[in-house]
VODO-748499 format. One record per residue: residue number from 1; x, y, z of N, C-alpha, C in turn. Coordinates in nm, 4 decimals. Layout:
BEGIN
[NUM,[X,Y,Z],[X,Y,Z],[X,Y,Z]],
...
This chain:
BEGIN
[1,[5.4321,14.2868,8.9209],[5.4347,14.4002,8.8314],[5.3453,14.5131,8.8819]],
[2,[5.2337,14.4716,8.9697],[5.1395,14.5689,8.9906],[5.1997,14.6630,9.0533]],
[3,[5.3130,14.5771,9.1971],[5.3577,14.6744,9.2849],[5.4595,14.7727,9.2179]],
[4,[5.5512,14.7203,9.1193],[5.6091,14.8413,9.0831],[5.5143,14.9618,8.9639]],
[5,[5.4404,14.9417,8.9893],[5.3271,15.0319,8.9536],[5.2750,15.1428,8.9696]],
[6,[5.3140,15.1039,9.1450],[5.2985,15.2298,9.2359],[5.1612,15.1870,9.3704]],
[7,[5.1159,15.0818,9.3291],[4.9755,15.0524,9.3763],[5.0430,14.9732,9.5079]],
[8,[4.9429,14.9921,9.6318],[4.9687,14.9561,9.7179],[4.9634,14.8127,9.7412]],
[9,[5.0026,14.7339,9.8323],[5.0074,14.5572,9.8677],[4.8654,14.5451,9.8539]],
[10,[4.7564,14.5983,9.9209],[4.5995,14.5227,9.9054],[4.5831,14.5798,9.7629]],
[11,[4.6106,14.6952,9.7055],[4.5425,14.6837,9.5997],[4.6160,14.5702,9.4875]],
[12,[4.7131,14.5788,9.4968],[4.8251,14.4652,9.4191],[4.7757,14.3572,9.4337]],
[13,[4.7606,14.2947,9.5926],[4.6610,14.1536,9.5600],[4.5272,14.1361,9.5032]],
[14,[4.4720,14.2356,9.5217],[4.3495,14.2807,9.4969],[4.2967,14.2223,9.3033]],
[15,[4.4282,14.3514,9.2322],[4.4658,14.3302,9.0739],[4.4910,14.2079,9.0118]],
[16,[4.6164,14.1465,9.1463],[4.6413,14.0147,9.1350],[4.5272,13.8990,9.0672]],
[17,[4.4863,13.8436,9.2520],[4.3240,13.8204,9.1719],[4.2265,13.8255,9.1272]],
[18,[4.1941,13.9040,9.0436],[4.1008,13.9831,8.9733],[4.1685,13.9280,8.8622]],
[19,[4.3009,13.9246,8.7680],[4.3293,13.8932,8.6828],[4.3716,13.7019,8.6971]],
[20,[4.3436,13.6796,8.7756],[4.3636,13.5451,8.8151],[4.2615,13.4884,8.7518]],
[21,[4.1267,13.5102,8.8077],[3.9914,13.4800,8.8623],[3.9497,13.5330,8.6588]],
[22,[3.9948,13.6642,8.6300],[3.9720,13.6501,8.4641],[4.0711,13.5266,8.3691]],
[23,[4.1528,13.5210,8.3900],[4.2097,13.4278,8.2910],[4.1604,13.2748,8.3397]],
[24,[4.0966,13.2215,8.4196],[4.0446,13.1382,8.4442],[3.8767,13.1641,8.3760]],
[25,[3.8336,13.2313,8.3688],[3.6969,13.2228,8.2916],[3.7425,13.2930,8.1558]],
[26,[3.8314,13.3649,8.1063],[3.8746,13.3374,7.9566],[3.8802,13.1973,7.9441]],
[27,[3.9916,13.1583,7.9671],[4.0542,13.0048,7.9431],[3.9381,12.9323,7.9250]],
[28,[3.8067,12.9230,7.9847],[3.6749,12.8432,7.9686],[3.6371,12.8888,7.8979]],
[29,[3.5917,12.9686,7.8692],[3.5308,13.0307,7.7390],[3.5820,12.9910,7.6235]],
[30,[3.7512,13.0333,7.5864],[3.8694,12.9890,7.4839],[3.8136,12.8216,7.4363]],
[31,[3.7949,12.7602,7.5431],[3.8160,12.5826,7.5842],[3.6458,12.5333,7.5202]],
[32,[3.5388,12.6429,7.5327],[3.3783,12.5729,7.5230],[3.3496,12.6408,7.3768]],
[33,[3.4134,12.8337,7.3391],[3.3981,12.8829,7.2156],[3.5274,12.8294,7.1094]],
[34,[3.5854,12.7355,7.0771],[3.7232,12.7149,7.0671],[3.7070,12.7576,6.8672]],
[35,[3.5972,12.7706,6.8213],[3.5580,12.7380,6.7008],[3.5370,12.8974,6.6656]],
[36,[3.5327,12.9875,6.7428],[3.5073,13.1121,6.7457],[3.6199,13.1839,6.7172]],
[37,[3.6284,13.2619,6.5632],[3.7836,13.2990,6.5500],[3.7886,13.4615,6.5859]],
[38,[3.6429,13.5050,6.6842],[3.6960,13.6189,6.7550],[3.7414,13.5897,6.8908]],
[39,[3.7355,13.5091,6.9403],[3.7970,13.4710,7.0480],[3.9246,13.4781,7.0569]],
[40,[3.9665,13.4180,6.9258],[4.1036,13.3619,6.8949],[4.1535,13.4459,6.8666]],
[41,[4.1454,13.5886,6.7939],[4.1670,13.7153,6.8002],[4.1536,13.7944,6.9255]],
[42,[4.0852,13.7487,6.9877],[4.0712,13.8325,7.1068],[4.2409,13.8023,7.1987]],
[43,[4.2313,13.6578,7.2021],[4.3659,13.5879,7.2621],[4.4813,13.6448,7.1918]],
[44,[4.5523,13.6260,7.0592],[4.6347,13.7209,7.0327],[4.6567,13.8150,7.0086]],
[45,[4.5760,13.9341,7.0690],[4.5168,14.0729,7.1100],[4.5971,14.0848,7.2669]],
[46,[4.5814,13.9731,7.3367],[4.5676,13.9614,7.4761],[4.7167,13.9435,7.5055]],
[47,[4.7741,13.8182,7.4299],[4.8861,13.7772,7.4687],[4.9955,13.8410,7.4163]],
[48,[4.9725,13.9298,7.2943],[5.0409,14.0746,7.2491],[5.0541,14.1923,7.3568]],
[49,[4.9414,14.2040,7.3951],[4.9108,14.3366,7.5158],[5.0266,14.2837,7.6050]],
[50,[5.0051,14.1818,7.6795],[5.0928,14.1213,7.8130],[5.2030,14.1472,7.7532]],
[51,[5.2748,14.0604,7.6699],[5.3847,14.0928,7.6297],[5.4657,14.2632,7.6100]],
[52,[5.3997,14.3747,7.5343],[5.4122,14.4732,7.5835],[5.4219,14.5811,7.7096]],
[53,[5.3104,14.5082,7.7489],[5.3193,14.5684,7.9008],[5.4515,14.5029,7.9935]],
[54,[5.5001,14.4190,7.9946],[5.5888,14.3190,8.0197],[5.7243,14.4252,7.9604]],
[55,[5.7831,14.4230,7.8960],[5.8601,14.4942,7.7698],[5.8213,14.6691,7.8561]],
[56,[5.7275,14.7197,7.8433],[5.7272,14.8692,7.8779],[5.7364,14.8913,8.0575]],
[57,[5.7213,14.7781,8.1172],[5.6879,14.8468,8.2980],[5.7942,14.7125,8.3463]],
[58,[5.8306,14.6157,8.3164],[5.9557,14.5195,8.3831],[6.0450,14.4769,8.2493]],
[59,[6.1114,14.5435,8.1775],[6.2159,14.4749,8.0951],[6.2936,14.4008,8.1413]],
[60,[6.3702,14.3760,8.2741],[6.4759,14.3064,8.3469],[6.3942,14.1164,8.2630]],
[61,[6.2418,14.1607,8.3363],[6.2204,13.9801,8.3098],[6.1843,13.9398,8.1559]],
[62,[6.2151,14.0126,8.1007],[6.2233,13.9430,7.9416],[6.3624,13.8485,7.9702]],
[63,[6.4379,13.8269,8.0461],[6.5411,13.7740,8.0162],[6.5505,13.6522,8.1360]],
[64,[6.4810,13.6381,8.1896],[6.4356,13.5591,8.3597],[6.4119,13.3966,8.2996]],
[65,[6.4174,13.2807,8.3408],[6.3573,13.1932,8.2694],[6.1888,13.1397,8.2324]],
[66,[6.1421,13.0990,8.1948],[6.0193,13.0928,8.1488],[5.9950,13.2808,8.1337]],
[67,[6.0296,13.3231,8.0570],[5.9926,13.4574,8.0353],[5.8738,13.5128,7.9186]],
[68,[5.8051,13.5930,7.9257],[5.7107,13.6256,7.8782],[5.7465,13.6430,7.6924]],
[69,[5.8326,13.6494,7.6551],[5.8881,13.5471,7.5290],[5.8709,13.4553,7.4616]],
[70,[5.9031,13.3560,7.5884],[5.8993,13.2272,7.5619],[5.7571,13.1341,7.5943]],
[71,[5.7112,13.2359,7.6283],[5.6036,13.1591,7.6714],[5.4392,13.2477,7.5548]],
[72,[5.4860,13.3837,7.5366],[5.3711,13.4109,7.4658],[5.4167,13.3873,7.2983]],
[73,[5.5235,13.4382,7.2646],[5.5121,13.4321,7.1137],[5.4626,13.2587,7.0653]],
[74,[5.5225,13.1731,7.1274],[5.4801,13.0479,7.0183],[5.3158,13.0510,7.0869]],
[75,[5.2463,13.0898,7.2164],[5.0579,13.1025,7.1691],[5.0121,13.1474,7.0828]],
[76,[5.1011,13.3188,7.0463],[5.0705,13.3611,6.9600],[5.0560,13.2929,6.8059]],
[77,[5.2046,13.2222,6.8275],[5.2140,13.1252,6.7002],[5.1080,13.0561,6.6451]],
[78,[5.0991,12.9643,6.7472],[4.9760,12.8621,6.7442],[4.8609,12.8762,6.7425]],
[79,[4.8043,13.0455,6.8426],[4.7014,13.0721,6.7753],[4.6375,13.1657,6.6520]],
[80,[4.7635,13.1815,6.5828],[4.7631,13.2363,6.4585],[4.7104,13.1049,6.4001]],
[81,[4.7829,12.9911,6.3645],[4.7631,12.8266,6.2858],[4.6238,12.8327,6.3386]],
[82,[4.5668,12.8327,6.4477],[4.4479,12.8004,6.5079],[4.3205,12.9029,6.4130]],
[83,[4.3388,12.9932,6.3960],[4.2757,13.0870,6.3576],[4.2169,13.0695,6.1748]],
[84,[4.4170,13.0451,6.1338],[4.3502,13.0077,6.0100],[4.3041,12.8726,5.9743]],
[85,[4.3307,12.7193,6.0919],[4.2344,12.6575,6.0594],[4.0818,12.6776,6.0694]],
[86,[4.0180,12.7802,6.1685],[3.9156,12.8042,6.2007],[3.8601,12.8812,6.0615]],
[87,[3.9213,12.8891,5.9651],[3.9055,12.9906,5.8708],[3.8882,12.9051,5.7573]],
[88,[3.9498,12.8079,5.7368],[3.9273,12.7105,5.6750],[3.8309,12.6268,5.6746]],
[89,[3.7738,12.6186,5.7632],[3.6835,12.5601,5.8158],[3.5453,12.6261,5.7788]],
[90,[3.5318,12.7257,5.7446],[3.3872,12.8102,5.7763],[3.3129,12.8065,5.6110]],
């Protein structure tokens, strides 16, 4: 996605892992703060954004398999349930 962006191959890998290297220290954070329901807001904040950006700069792959669809709305799902058990909880 980066490259049709306009951004060149090093900077594209560059973006690449940089967002690699972040969703790997989200994901730990998500995994050690799991009880934290700004986190959990933060995540379906996050997995909303992708999905848009997805939808506004590559529409073709909303329709690709494992597509950004299918793969973010039920996190979203779940971390909606997640949220209000965390809410329940407090």
């Amino acid at each position: 996605m980066t490259g049709s962006a306009g951004f060149s191959a090093e900077v594209s890998e560059l973006i690449t892992r940089s967002a690699g290297v972040g969703e790997i220290i989200f994901g730990v954070c998500l995994f050690v703060f799991y009880k934290n329901k700004h986190i959990v807001i933060l995540n379906i904040l996050a997995l909303v954004g992708l999905l848009l950006a997805v939808v506004v700069m590559q529409p073709p792959l909303l329709i690709e398999a494992f597509n950004p669809v299918t793969t973010n709305l039920p996190l979203i799902g779940l971390s909606v349930i997640w949220l209000k058990e965390i809410n329940q909880h407090l």
